[in-house]
C-alpha positions in Angstrom: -57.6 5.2 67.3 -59.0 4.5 64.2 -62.1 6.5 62.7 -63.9 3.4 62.8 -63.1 3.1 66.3 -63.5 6.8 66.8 -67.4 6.4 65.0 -68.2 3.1 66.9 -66.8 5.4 70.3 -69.4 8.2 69.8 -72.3 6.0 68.5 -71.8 3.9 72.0 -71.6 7.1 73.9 -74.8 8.4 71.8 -77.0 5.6 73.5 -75.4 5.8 76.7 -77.6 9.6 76.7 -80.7 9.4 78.4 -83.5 10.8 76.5 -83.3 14.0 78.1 -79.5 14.3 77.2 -80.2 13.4 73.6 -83.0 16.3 73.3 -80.5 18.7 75.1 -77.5 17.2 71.9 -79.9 18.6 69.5 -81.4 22.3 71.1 -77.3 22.8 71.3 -77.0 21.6 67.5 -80.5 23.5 66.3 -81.3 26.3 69.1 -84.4 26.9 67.0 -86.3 24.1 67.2 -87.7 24.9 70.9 -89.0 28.0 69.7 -91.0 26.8 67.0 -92.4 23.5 69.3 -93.5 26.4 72.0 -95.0 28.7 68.7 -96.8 25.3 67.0 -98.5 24.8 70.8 -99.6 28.6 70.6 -101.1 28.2 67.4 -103.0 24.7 68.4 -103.9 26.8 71.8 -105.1 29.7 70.7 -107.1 28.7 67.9 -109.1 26.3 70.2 -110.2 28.6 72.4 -110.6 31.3 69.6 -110.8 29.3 66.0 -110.8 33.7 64.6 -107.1 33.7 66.1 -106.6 31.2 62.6 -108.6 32.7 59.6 -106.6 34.7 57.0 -107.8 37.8 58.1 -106.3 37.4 61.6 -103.1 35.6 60.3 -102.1 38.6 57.6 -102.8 41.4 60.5 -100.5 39.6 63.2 -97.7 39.2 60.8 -98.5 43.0 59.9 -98.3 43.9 63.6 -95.0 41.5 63.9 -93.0 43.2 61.2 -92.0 46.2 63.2 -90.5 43.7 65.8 -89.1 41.3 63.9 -87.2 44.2 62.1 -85.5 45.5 65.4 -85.0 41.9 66.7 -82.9 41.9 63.4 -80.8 44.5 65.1 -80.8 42.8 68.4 -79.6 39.6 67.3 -76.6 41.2 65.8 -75.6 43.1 69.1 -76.5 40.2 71.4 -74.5 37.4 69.2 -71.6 39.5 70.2 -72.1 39.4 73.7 -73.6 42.5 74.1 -77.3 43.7 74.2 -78.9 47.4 72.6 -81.1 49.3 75.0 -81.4 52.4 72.4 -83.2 50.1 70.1 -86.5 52.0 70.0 -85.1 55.6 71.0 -82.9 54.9 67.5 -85.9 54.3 66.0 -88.4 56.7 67.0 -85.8 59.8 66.3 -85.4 58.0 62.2 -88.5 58.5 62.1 -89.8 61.7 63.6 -86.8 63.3 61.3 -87.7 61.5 58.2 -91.3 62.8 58.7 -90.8 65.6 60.0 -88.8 66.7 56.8 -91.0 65.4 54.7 -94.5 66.9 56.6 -96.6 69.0 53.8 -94.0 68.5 50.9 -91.3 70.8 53.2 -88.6 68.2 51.4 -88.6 65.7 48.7 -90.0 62.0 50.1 -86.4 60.2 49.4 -84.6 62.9 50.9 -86.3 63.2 53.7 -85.9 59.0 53.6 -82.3 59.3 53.5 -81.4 61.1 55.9 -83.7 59.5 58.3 -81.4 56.4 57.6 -78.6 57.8 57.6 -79.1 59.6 61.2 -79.7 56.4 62.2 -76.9 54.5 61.1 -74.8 57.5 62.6 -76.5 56.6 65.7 -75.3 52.8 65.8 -71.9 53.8 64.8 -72.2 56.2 68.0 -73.1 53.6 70.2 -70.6 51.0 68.4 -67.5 53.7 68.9 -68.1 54.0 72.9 -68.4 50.1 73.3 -64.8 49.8 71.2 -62.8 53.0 71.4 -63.6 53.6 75.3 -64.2 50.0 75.8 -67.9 50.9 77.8 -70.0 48.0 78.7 -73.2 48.2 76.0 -75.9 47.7 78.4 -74.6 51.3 79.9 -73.5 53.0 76.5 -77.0 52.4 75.3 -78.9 53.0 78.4 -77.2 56.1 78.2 -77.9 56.8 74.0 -81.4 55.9 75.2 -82.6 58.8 77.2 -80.3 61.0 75.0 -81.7 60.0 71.3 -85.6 59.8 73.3 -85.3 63.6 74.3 -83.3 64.6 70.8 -86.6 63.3 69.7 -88.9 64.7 71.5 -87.1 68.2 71.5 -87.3 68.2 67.7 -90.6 67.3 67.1 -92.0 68.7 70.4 -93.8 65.8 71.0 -96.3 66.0 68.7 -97.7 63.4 65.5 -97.4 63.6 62.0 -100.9 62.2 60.3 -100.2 60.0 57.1 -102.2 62.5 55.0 -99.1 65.1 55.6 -96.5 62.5 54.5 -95.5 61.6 50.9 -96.4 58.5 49.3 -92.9 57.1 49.6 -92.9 57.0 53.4 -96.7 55.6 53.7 -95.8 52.7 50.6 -94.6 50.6 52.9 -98.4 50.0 55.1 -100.3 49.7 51.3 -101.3 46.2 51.0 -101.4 43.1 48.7 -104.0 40.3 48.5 -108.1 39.2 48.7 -110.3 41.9 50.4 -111.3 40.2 53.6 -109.1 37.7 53.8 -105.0 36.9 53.9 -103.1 40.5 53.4 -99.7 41.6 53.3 -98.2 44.8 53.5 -94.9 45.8 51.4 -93.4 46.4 55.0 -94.0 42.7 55.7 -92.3 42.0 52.5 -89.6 44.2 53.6 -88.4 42.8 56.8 -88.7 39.3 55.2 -85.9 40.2 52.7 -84.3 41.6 55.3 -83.6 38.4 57.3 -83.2 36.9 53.8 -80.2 39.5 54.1 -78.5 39.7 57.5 -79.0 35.8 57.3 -76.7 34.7 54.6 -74.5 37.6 55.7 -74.2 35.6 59.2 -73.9 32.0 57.7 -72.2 32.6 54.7 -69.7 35.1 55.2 -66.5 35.6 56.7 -68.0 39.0 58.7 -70.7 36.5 59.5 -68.0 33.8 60.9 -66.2 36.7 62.9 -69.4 38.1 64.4 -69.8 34.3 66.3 -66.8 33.8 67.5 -66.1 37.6 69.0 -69.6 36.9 71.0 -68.2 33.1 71.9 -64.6 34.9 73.5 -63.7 37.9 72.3 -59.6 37.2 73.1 -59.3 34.2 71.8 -60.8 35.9 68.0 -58.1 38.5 68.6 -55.5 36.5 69.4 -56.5 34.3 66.0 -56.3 37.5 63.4 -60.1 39.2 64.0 -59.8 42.5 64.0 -62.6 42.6 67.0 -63.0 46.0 67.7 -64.0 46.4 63.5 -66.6 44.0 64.1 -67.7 45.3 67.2 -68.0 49.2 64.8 -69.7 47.2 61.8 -72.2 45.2 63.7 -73.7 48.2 65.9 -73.3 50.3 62.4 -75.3 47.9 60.6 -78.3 47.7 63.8 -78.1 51.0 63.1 -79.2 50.6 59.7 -82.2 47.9 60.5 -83.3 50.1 63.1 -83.5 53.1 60.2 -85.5 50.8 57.8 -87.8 49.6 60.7 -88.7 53.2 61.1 -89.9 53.4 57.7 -91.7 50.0 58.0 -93.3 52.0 61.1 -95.0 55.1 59.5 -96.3 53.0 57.2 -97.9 50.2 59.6 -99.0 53.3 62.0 -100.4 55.4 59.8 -98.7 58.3 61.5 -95.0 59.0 62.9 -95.2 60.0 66.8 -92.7 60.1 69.2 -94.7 56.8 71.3 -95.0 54.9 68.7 -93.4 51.8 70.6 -93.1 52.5 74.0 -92.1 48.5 74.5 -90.1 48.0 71.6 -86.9 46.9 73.6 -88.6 44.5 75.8 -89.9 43.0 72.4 -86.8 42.7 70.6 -84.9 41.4 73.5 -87.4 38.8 74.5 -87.8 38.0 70.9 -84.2 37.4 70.2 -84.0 35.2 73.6 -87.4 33.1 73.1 -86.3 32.3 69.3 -82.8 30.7 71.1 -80.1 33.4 70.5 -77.7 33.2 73.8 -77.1 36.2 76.0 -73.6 35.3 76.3 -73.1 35.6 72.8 -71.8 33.0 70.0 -74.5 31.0 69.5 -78.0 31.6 67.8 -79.8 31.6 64.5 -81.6 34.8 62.6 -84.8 32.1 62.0 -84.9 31.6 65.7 -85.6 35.3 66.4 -88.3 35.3 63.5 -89.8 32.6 65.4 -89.5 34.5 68.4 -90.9 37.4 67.3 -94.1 35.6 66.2 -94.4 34.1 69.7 -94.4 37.4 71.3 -96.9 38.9 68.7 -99.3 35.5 68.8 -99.2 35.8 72.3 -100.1 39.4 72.7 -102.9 38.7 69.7 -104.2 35.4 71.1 -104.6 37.2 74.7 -106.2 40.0 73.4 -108.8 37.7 71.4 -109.0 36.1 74.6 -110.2 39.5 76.5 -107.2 39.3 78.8 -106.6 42.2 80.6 -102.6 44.3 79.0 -101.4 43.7 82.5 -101.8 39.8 82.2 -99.9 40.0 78.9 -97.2 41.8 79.9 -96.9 39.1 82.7 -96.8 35.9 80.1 -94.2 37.5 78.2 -91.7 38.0 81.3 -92.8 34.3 82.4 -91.6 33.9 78.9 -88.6 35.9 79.1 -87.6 33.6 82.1 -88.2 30.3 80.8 -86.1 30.8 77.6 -83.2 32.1 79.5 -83.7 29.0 81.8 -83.6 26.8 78.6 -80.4 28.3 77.2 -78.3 27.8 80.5 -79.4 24.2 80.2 -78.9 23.9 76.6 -75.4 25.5 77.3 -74.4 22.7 79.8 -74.7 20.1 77.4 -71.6 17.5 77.4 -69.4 16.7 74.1 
């Protein structure tokens, strides 16, 4: 067959689709796009029954209150593109942070130390989790339920379970909650900043690298990367090593958007990174998904939860829309993921 013939073969097939098969072609092609349609009908929603949920004011706190969120999902997507999934996301985060702070409380050690290490427990506790899911070969969702109630009490043991006010930090670990922009109206934080260059980051690392090219195709079969030259398990090390990393820097972004470090600072921070990663069209089965999808995710969790709470809807009501959401975007995937060549 010719590629004329081969063209004029696909174009017939094309409008042979029903409409319905056509959208399904392109959420396979651009996973992302659902996302934003459900986040653009949020917006429209939300500021009709509330037009406050759109002034600048309300816009430049939400992001504020998304960054933390959108940082771990960072993490999350990483784990999840490989077919796995990171229960220890906000245990990894809370024990950066206590350790950074408590280090730091009353000038007991310089700011940047006291920064470093934070960071680097962290990343030591994502290359933990990485070396049980590739040198004993441990399915993730148990290594880090496990990591999770052991890096929560390492936590809470070492700070005893109290808070650390901003006032006894150094300016270094607070600079990332001072602000930029028009008293009263649109305002960002350097934290928002931040996380934005982060998935400036992670995202041409994963589109425009050969680590990026590996991590896909180890979440989309594992065996078949191995059996073409990937050195899996490597990835598999790097990838937690590196959520390890994101989940350090989200710490920081933390202190500074609290106000304070305390070992509750985000009770719900794996349900949010998971269902942000999911809503914004990354696959739990791994190998498919885009870093802008879980930014778009983790808006739609955050505008949800702000646009309820405009609305005076009662926590448990929230909590409820975001499984509901939880359960639709899965449902969309497994279509999406049926779609015929």
């Amino acid at each position: 067959m010719t590629a004329t013939q081969s063209t004029a073969a696909a174009e017939f097939a094309r409008r042979q689709q029903s409409p319905l098969q056509r959208i399904q072609h392109v959420l396979h092609g651009y996973p992302w796009l659902s996302p934003l349609f459900i986040l653009v009908i949020a917006f429209i929603a939300f500021t009709s029954l509330n037009p406050r949920f759109a002034s600048p004011s309300s816009m430049g706190l939400m992001l504020q209150q998304t960054a933390v969120v959108a940082a771990l999902a960072i993490g999350q997507t990483l784990i999840i593109l490989t077919a796995g999934i990171d229960l220890s996301v906000g245990a990894i985060t809370v024990l950066s942070m206590m350790v950074m702070a408590s280090l730091a409380q009353d000038g007991g050690m310089n700011g940047f130390l006291a920064l470093l290490i934070g960071l680097f427990l962290a990343v030591v506790a994502g290359w933990l989790n990485g070396l049980l899911v590739t040198r004993l070969n441990l399915p993730p969702f148990i290594v880090t339920l496990g990591t999770l109630s052991i890096f929560t009490a390492i936590a809470l043991l070492y700070s005893g379970g109290s808070s650390i006010q901003a006032d006894h930090l150094p300016g270094l670990l607070n600079s990332l909650g001072e602000g930029f922009g028009p008293r009263g109206g649109f305002r960002l934080t350097w934290g928002v900043v931040a996380v934005g260059l982060m998935y400036v980051a992670v995202g041409f690392a994963l589109s425009q690298t050969a680590w990026g090219r590996h991590v896909y195709a180890v979440g989309d079969d594992r065996e078949a990367a191995r059996l073409s030259g990937v050195a899996t398990q490597r990835v598999l090390l790097t990838v937690y090593t590196v959520a390890g990393l994101i989940y350090g820097i989200a710490a920081w972004v933390l202190i500074g958007r609290s106000g304070a470090a305390t070992p509750n600072a985000i009770v719900d921070a794996n349900l949010n990174s998971i269902t942000a990663v999911v809503i914004g069209g990354t696959s739990l089965f791994g190998g498919r998904g885009r870093l802008v999808g879980t930014l778009i995710g983790a808006l739609i969790v955050q505008s949800l939860q702000f646009g309820l709470s405009l609305g005076g809807v009662d926590q448990q009501f929230r909590v409820l829309a975001t499984g509901v959401l939880v359960i639709i975007a899965v449902s969309v995937d497994q279509w999406i993921r049926k779609v015929k060549a």
